[in-house]
N, C-alpha and C positions, 0 to 999 in steps of 0.2 A: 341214843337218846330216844327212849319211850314214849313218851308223852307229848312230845311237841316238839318243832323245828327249835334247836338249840338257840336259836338268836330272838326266838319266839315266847321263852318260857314265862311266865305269871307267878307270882305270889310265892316265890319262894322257895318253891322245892320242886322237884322232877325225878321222875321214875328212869334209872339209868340202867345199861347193861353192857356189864365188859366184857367183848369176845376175844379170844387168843386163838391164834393159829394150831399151839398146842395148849389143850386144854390143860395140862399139868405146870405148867407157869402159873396158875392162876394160883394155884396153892400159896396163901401167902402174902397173895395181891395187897397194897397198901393203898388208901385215897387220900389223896391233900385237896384241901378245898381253899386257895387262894394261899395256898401254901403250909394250912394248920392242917395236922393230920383226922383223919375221921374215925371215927369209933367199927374195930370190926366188924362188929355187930351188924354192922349198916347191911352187910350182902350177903345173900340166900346163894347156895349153889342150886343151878336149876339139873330137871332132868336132861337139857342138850349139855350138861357142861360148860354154860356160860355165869356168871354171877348179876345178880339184881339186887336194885334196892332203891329205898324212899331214900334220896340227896334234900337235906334239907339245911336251911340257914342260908341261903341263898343270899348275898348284896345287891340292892340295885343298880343296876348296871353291869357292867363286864364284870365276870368269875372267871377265874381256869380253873378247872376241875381238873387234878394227872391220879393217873394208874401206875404206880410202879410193879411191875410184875417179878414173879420168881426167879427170872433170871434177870433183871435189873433194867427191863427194857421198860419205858416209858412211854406211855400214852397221855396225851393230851388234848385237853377238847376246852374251848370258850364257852360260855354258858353264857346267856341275856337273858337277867331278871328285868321283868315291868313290875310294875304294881297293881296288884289284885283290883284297883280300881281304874284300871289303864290309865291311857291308852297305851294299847301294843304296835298296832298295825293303821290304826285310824288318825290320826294326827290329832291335833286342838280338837278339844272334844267340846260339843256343844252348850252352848251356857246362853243365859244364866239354867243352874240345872235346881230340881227341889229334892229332896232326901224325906220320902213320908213314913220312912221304918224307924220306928221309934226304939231298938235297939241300937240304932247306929250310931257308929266311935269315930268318922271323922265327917271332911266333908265329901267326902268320896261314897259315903252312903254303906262302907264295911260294914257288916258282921259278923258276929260266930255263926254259923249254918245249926240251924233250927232240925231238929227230929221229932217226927210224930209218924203214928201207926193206924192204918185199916183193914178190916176185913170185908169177904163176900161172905155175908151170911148163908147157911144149909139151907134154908128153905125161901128162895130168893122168891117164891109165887105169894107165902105166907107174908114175907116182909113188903112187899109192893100193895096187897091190898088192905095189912093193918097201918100202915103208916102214911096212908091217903087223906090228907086234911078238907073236907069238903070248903073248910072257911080260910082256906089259902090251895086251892087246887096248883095241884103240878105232881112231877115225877119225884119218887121221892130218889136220894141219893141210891146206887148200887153197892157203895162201901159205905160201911160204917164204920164211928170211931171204934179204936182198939188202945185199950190202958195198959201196958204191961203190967204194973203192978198190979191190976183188979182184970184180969181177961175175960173172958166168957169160958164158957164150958166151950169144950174142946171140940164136942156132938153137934155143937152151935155153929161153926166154922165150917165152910166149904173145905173140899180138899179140890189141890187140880196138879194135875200130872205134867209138866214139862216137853217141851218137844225130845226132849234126850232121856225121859225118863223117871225124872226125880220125881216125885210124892213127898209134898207137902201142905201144911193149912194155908191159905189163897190169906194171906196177912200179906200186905205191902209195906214198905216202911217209905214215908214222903224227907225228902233233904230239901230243907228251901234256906237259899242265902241271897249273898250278893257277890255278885262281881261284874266289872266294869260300868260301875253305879246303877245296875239294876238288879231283878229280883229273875233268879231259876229255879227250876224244881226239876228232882231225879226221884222217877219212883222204881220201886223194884221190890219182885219177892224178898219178905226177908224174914229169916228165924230169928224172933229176939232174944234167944238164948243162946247163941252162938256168936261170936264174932266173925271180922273181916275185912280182910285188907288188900292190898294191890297184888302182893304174890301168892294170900290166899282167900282166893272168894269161897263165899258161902256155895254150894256146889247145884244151888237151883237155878243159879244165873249160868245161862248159854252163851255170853259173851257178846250176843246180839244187841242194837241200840235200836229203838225209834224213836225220831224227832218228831212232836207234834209242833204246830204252829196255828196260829189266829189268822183270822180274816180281813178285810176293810183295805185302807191306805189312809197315813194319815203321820202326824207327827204331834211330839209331847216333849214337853221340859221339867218332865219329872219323871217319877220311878213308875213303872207301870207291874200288872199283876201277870205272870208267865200263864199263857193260854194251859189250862186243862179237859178242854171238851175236843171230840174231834169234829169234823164235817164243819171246816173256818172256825174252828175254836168256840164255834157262838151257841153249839146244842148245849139244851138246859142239863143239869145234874140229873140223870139217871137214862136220861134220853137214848143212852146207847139199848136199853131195850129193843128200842121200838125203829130209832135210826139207823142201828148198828153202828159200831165202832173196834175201831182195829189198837184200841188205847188199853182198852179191860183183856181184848184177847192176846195183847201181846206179852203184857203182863202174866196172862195165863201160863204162855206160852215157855215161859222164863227172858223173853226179853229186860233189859232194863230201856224206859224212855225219860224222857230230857225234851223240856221248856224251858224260852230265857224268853222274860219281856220284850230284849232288843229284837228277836227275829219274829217278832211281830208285827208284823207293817201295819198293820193299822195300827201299832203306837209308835214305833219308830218306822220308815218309810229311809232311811239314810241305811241302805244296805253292803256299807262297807262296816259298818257298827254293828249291824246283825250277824254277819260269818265271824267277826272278829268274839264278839261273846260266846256261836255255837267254837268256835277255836280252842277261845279259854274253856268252858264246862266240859269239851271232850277232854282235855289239857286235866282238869279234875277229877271226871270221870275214870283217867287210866293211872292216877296215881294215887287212888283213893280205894277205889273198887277194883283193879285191873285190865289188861289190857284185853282191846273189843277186837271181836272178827269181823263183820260188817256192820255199816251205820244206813238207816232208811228214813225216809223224811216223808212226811205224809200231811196233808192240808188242802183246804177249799180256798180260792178265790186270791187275796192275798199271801194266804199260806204257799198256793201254789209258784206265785210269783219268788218269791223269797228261793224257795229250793231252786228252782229254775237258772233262777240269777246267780245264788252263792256257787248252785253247782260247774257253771261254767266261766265263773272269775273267781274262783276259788275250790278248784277239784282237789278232791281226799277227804270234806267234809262229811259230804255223803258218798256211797256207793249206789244206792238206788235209791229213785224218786217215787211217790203214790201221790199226784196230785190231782184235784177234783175242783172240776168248776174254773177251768186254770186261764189262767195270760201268762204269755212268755217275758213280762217285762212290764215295768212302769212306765216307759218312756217311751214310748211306742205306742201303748194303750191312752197315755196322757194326748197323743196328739189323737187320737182318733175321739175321746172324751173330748177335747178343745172344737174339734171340729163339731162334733154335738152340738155344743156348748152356743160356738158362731150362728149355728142355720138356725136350732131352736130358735136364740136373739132375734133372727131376721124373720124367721116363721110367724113367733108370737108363741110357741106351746114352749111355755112356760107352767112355774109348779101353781096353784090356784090356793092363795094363803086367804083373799076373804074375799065376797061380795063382789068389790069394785074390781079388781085382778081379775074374776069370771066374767066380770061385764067386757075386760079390756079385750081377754083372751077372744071371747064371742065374737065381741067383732071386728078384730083382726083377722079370725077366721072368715067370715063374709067378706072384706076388705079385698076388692079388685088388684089394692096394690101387695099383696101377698100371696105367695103361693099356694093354692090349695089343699086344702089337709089331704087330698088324694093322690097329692105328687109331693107329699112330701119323702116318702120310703124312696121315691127315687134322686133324692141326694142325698139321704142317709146312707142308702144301702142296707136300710135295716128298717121294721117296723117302730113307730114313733115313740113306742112304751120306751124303748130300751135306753137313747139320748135323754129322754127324763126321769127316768131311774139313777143314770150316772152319774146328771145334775144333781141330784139329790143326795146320791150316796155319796160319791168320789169327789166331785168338783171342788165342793168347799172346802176341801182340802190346800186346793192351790193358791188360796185368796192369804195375802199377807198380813191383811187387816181382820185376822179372825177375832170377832170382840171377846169368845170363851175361848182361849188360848189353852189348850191340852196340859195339863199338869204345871200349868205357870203358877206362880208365888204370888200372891195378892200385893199391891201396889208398886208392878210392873207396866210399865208402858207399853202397852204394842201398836206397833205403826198404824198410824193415820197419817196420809197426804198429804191432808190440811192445816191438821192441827198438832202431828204429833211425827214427821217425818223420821227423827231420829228413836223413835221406837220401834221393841223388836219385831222385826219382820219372820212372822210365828206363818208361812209357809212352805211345800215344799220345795222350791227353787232356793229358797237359802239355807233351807237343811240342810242341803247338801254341796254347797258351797265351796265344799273343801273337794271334789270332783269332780265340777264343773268349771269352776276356776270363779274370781268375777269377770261382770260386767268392764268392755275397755273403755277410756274415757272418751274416747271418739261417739259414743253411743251415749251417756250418761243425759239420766232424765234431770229435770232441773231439781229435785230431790237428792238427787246423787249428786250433783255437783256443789249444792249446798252443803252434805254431807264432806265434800273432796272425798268418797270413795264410791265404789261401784258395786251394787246390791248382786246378788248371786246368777250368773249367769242362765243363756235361757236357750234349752235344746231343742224351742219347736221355731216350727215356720212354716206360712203358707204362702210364699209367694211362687208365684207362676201357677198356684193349684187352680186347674177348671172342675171345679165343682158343680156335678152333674152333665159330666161329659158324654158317661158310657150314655147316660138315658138317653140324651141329645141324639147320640147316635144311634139310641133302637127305637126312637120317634117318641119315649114317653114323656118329652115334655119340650113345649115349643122353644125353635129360635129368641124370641123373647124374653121370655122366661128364662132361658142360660144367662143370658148379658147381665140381666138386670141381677140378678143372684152374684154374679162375680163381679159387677158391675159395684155393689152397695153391701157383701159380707164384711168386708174390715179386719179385722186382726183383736191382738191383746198386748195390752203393753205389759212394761216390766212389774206393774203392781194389778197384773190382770183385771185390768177395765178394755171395755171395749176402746177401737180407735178406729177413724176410717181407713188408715194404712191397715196393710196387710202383716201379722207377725214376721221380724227379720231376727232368725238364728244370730245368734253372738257365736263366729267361730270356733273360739275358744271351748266354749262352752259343749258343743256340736260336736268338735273331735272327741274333746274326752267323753261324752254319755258314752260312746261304741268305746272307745281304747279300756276305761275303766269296767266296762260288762253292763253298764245302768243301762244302754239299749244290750239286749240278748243279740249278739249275732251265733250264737250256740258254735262256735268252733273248739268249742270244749269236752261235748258233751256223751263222744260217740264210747266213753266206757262206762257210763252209769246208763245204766237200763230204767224206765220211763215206764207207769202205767198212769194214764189218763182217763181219769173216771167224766161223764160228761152225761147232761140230761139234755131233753129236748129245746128245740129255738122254739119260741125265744125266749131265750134264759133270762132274761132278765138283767139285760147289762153282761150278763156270763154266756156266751153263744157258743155254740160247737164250732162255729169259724176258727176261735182261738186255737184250739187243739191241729187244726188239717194248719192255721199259721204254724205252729210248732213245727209239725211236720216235714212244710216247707223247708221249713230254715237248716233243717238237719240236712232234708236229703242234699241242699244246695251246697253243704259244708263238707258232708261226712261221701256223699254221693249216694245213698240207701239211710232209710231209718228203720232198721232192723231194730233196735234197739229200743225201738218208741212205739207202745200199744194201745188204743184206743176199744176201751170198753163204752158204749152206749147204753142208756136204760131208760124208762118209761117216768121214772119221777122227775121232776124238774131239779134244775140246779146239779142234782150230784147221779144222776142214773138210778141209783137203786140205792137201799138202804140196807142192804147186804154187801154193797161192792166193798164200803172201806176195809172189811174183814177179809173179803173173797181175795183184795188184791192185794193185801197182808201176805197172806200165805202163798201166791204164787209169786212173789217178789220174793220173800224169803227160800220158796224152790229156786228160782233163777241164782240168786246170788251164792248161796248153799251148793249149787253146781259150779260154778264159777270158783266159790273157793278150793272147793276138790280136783279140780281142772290144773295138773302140776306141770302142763307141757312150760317150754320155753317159746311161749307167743304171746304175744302184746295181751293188755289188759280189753281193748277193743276187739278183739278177735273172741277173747273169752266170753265176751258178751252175746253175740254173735249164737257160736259154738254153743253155746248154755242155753239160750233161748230154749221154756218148755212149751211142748204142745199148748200148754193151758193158758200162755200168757202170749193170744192172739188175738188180734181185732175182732171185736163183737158188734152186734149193733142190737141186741136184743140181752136181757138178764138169763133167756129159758136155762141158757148150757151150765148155771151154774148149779143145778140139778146133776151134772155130771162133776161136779169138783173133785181131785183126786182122794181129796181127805173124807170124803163124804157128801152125800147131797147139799147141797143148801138154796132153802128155799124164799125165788124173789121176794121182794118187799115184806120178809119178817121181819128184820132188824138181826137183833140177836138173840130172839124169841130163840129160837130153832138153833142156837151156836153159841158156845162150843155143846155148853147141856140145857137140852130143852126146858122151858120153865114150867113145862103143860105137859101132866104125866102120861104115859103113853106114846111120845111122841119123838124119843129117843130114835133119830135117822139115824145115827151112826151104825145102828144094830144094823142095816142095809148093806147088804155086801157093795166094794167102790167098785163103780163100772172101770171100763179101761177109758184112757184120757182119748181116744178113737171117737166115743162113741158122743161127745160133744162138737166133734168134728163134722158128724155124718148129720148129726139135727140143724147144726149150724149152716150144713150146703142144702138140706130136704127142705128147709123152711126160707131158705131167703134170705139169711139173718148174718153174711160173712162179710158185710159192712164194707165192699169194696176189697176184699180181700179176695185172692185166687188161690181156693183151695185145692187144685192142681199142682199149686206150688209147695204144700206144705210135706214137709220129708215123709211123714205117713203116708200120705196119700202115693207119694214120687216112689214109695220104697215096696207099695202096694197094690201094682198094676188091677190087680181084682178088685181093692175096693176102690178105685179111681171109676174103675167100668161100672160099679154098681153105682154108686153116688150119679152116674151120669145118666143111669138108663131110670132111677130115682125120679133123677130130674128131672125127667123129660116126660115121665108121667104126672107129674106135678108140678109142670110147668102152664098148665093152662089158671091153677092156684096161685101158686108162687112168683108170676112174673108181674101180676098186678101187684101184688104186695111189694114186689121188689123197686118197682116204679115207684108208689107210696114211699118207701123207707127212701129213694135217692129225691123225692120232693121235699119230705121232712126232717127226715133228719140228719142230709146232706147238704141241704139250700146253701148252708156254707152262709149264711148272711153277711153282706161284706161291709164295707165302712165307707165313709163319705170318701177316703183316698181308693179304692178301691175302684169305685164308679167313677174319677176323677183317672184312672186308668194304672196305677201301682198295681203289682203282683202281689197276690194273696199273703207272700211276707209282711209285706208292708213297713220293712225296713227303712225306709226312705223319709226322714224324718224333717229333709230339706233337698229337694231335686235339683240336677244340672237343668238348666234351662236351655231352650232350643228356638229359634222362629216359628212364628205362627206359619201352623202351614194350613192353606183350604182343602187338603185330601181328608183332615179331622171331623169334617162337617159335610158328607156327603150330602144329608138330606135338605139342607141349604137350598132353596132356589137361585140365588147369586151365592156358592163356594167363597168364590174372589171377594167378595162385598162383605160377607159376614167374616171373613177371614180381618179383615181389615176397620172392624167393629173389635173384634176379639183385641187384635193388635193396639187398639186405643185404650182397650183395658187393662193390656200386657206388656207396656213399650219394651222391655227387658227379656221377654220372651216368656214360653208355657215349658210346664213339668214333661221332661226327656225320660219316661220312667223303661227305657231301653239301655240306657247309662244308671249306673251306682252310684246313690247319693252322694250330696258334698259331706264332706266329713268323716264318709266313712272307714272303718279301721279297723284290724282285730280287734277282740276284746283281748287285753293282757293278764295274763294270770298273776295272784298273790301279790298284787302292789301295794304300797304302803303310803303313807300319805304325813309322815313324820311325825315328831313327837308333840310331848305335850303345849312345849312350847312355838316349836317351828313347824310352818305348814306346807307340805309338796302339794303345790293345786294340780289337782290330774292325778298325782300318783307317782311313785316311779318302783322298780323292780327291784326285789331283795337282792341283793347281791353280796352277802354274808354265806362263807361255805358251812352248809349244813347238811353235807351228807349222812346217811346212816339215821335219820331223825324222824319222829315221828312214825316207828315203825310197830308202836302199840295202838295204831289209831286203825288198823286194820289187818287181815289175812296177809302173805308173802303176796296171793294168787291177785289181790288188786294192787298191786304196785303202791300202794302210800306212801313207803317211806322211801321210794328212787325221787331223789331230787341234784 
């Protein structure tokens, strides 16, 4: 089974292939599909000697698909059709839902898949300055429409050459449909005078995939639009100029990439509905187009989170990750957003909407009974912009009373408290519902007991947390000032209002975020290779903390993160605006080695092993001057790449240095971003240039070492989070702690230890966070869970347990393992 795990299949048909011990059985092979025989026609003999072909007419539900071969031996294999409008793998699918394609034939939001065509015009410097609107300024698009029937002159068309070689006009062809009631898009070179199908593609496509993704977090009860910009899906139409983008080069490149609304967190946020849709379009993609050799997923902020997460509660979707701007999780980062959320509340820095708000904020700020705005960073862990950015962006996300509910249908109720309890609760704690479990009735607010059911469980909690502990302990903010802070923060209840109790995890809820993958404990992740693009703190809500948490979480798992690279750059938010291209092509070096790699070792060894020079911790953009494909130069975009737009300026003509010689700038100038380049095999394999880089150094370290200091102040600060200063490890996994007795060793600088210990303990009868013990709750993440059908629901999830060997082996190389299950 090609296209998908056999008890996995969608919409009807699958790309199959019968292997025989002895190829000459197969002469003759016959297929019965539920017993009716199938048309010979159906199967191609390939060049291994094996037979392929479109299986189509699929039943829902169980098929036996059998082989009778040449000598009479009988193969047979179960098939599971869903429906193109699921669900496959996610249970009861969310409702009420809205269908805004006005093509669509049920209530599942089907259609026939839509075609349209673009090109890169020849003279893309001429097209950028005539098509400049002064009285609507902006970028104008990079592709323009293309009519088959009416084309352009041919002189008019870029041409661009493939990674493998082919020479063709840069025309793309767009596929937009639906499945699983929302809307994707596949773009890819295409000749529209040729056809193309699953056993014969058109010969520009490489077999490569990249998955772009949107930005934000957030949830919708309608069909939303599949992200097509890169850098968080949110750059305007043409912006890859200027921003760079790894979406136009990949395409160049002959990749084909793939958007689906669902894995767009900021319109769906329920990311068992996201893998399950990237599932289904690769499911399309290899029985439509054929089968892929590696898949790469690539996004900012939300984007980043999505791959992260599918990647390691759902490995084989991708093979390597490009995320920028990243957090390793929703739910992890919700509790560090919640903690925000609480101190801002008790601070006063709140957002300033008019007048009277500015009057309140003013002088709460002066207010004796408030914290000072100068101590506030020391229970944030972080400067004050960054907790009112998340307010801003993120937060409102989790309120279930959102009065503009995302894609909801006009005269739908959504909850109110007061007056409208039994409306829908449009945020993200009941999105997702169906993997956290609910609410027990031991806990039910008086809402929910009038309801008799329990609203969507809730995986955060602060109790036992001393917020502002670490500072306590390096004297930046007095005895006082602790109590009363833990003394009067409070908690959130189930329909996120404040309360004076402190938030209490619903167990239920708790265990599953970790079993399910919704908290990242990344023990999945050590065969997809990782580049993390990453701008300076403070990001803005987006901090380079997150990337060294990733980090963490690997090395604790895997024991090294070989796998996981951190590039640094000088723009905010994303590093550089050359990275998302630059880490295009060294991810496609890494994986392109990997697949050529035919030993008989693990798929994480291959990683490993593969690892190139070029896809090393950086903490500076200079070395991508040294890229192997040719120079390219910081903050153009893609001015300067693949073909300059500004004549003259043709880098490529520059003979490529050797990948050494980014090494050697990398240790002369400071810029190896905590990395020991002592350890890197060049240097190990190099005895001479180890001694030159050192004797380098050492004259240029009267330069270099201040700068080195500067880069581990800035752009290492690592900014950490109210748990964090409350005393959790840089993971910050811990999304509810064992608890321990107050001890007075906590509070050295205490003039009575004993006395303030016993303050603390009036505030804590239960005891404080033991962040030396592993959270309550916590668990592997489980891989591939399913959460039942349409009509019954597995809360949490449980495990395929349908044999599906041999399946899904078009979804990638031999050399990544996809299809051993």
């Amino acid at each position: 089974m090609l296209s998908n795990r056999a008890d996995l299949i969608s919409d009807g048909d699958a790309l199959v292939e019968i292997v025989a011990d002895d190829p000459q059985q197969l002469s003759g092979a016959r297929l019965l599909l539920n017993g009716q025989p199938l048309p010979e026609t159906m199967l191609t003999l390939t060049e291994s000697g094996s037979l392929k072909g479109l299986l189509d007419g699929l039943a829902l539900g169980r098929n036996t698909l059998r082989a009778i071969l040449g000598n009479g031996t009988v193969l047979e294999r179960e098939i599971i059709n869903h429906p193109n409008g699921g669900p496959v793998i996610s249970g009861p699918q969310i409702q009420p839902w809205q269908c805004t394609n006005a093509a669509a034939v049920d209530a599942q939001c089907n259609q026939p898949a839509e075609y349209s065509f673009k090109y890169v015009p020849a003279n893309k410097l001429e097209t950028l300055v005539t098509s400049f609107d002064p009285e609507s300024p902006g970028l104008p698009d990079s592709f323009l429409p293309y009519d088959p029937a009416n084309p352009p002159a041919d002189e008019d068309i870029a041409r661009v050459t493939t990674d493998h070689g082919v020479e063709v006009p840069y025309i793309i062809r767009l596929e937009e449909g639906v499945q699983n009631r929302d809307r994707y898009l596949i773009m890819t070179l295409y000749q529209p005078n040729q056809t193309w199908d699953a056993l014969r593609p058109q010969p520009q496509w490489n077999g490569k995939l990249l998955i772009h993704h949107g930005g934000n977090v957030g949830v919708s009860y309608g069909m939303g639009a599949p992200p097509q910009g890169d850098i968080a899906g949110t750059a305007p139409a043409g912006a890859e100029l200027l921003l760079g983008d790894s979406i136009t080069t990949a395409l160049g490149r002959g990749f084909m990439t793939l958007s689906t609304a669902q894995a767009n967190l900021g319109h769906n946020a329920n990311l068992v509905t996201a893998a399950e849709s990237l599932m289904m379009a690769k499911e399309r993609i290899v029985e439509q187009y054929g089968e892929i050799r590696y898949t790469m997923g690539t996004g900012c902020s939300g984007g980043s989170i999505t791959q992260q997460h599918v990647a390691n509660a759902y490995p084989g979707i991708y093979q390597g990750l490009i995320v920028q701007c990243s957090y390793p999780d929703v739910w992890t980062t919700a509790t560090q957003f919640a903690d925000y959320n609480l101190l801002s509340h008790y601070f006063g820095n709140q957002i300033v909407t008019d007048a009277e708000g500015f009057q309140e904020i003013f002088s709460s700020l002066l207010s004796s009974g408030v914290i000072p705005v100068v101590q506030w960073t020391a229970f944030y862990g972080h400067l004050p912009l960054n907790p009112v950015v998340s307010d801003l962006a993120f937060f409102p996300s989790a309120y279930p009373q959102q009065e503009s509910c995302p894609g909801l249908a006009e005269g739908i109720t959504v909850y109110e408290a007061e007056t409208a309890p039994d409306g829908l609760r449009c945020g993200l704690l009941d999105y997702m519902k169906t993997q956290f479990g609910p609410r027990p009735p031991e806990v039910w607010s008086a809402n929910e007991q009038l309801l008799g059911r329990g609203f969507g469980g809730i995986p955060l909690d602060n109790e036992g947390v001393q917020y502002g502990l670490g500072a306590l302990q390096s004297g930046l903010i007095t005895g006082e000032q602790f109590l009363k802070v833990n003394r009067e923060i409070g908690g959130l209840s189930v329909d996120i209002d404040y309360q004076s109790a402190r938030t209490v995890a619903d167990p239920l809820a708790l265990q599953n975020a970790y079993r399910t993958g919704a908290v990242n404990t990344a023990e999945h992740l050590a065969g997809v290779p990782i580049i993390d693009l990453r701008g300076p703190d403070p990001g803005i809500a987006h901090d380079a903390y997150h990337s060294w948490q990733m980090r963490a979480r690997l090395e604790a798992t895997q024991g090294h993160a070989d796998n996981h690279v951190i590039w640094y750059g000088p723009a905010p938010i994303f590093g550089d605006s050359i990275y998302t291209t630059e880490a295009l092509l060294a991810m496609d070096l890494w994986l392109s080695q990997m697949e050529a790699d035919e030993r008989q070792v693990s798929v994480e060894a291959k990683v490993v092993d593969n690892k190139p020079l070029y896809a090393r911790d950086r903490c500076l953009s200079v070395a991508s001057i040294f890229n192997p494909e040719g120079p390219i130069i910081p903050l153009t975009g893609n001015l300067l790449y693949p073909d300059p737009i500004l004549p003259g300026l043709d880098l490529s003509l520059l003979p490529a240095p050797p990948a050494e010689a980014g090494v050697v700038v990398d240790a002369v100038t400071g810029q190896a971003c905590g990395l020991d380049v002592t350890e890197l095999p060049v240097v190990s394999e190099l005895p001479l240039l180890g001694d030159l880089l050192g004797t380098i150094g050492d004259l240029l370290a009267p330069i270099t070492d201040p700068l080195v200091e500067l880069q581990q102040l800035v752009i290492q600060t690592r900014f950490g989070t109210p748990r964090t200063v409350a005393g959790d490890d840089i993971r910050t996994l811990t999304n509810k702690c064992q608890l321990k007795p107050v001890d007075p060793a906590d509070y050295p600088l205490a003039l009575d230890p004993e006395g303030f210990a016993a303050q603390v303990e009036e505030i804590f009868p239960n005891g404080v966070c033991d962040y030396s013990q592993s959270g309550q709750g916590v668990v592997p993440t489980q891989v591939w869970l399913q959460y039942g059908d349409a009509q019954t629901v597995i809360y949490g999830g449980e495990a395929i347990t349908t044999n599906a060997n041999h399946s899904r082996q078009g979804w990638a190389s031999p050399s990544f393992e996809v299809g051993l299950e």
